[in-house]
C-alpha positions in Angstrom: 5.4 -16.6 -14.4 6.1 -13.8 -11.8 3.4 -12.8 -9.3 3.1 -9.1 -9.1 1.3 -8.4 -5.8 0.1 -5.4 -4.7 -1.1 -4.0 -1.2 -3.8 -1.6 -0.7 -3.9 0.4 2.5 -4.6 3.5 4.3 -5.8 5.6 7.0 -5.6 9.2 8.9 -2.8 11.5 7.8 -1.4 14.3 10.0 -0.8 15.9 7.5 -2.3 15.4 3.7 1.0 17.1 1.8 3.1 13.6 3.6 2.5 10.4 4.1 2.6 10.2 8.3 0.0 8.5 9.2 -2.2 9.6 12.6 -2.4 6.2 14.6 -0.4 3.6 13.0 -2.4 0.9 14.7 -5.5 2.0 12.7 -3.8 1.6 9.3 -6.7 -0.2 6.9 -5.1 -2.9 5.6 -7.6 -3.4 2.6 -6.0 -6.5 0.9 -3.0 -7.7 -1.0 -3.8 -8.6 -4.8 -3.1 -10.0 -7.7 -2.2 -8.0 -10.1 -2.8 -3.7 -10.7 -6.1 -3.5 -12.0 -7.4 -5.2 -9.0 -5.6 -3.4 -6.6 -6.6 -0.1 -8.5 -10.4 -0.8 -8.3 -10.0 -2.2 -4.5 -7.8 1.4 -3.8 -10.8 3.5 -5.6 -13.9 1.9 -3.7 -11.6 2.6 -0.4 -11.4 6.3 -1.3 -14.5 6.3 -2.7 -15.8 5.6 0.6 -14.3 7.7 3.2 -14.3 10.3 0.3 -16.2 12.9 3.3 -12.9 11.9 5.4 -10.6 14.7 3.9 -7.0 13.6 6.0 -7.7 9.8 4.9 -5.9 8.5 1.9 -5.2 5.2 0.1 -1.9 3.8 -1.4 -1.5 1.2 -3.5 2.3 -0.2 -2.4 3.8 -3.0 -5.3 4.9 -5.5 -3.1 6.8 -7.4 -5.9 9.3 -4.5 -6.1 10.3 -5.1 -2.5 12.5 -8.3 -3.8 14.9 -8.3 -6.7 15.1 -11.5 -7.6 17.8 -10.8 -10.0 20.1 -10.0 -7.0 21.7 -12.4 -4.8 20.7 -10.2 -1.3 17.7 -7.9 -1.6 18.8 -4.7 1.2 15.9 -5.9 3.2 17.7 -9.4 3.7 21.0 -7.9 4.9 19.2 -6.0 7.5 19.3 -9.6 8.9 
């Protein structure tokens, strides 16, 4: 069975139409989960919370799209 891990993060934004964060170094790094609907409910009690924070947002990134393990090289690998 394939794991389909997701990451949920966020922080400051310079600028809430991109997705540049303000001070890289104080990225939240929420947690890394299991499947969607986890990662979904972890993402909304994160915005949830620093909802009065208007230039903080959440992302959920799929960390299982990062590897194709159909291909022999994913790009990420010939980066070396």
């Amino acid at each position: 069975m394939t794991q389909r891990l997701h990451l949920v993060f966020g922080g400051e934004l310079i600028d809430t139409q991109r997705t540049t964060f303000a001070d890289v170094s104080k990225i939240d790094i929420v947690g890394i989960y299991p499947d969607y609907k986890s990662a979904y409910s972890a993402w909304k009690d994160a915005a949830h919370r620093t909802v009065d924070e208007a230039q903080t947002r959440y992302f959920i990134a799929h960390l299982h799209r990062l590897r194709d393990e159909e291909i022999a090289a994913s790009p990420t690998e010939e980066l070396d």
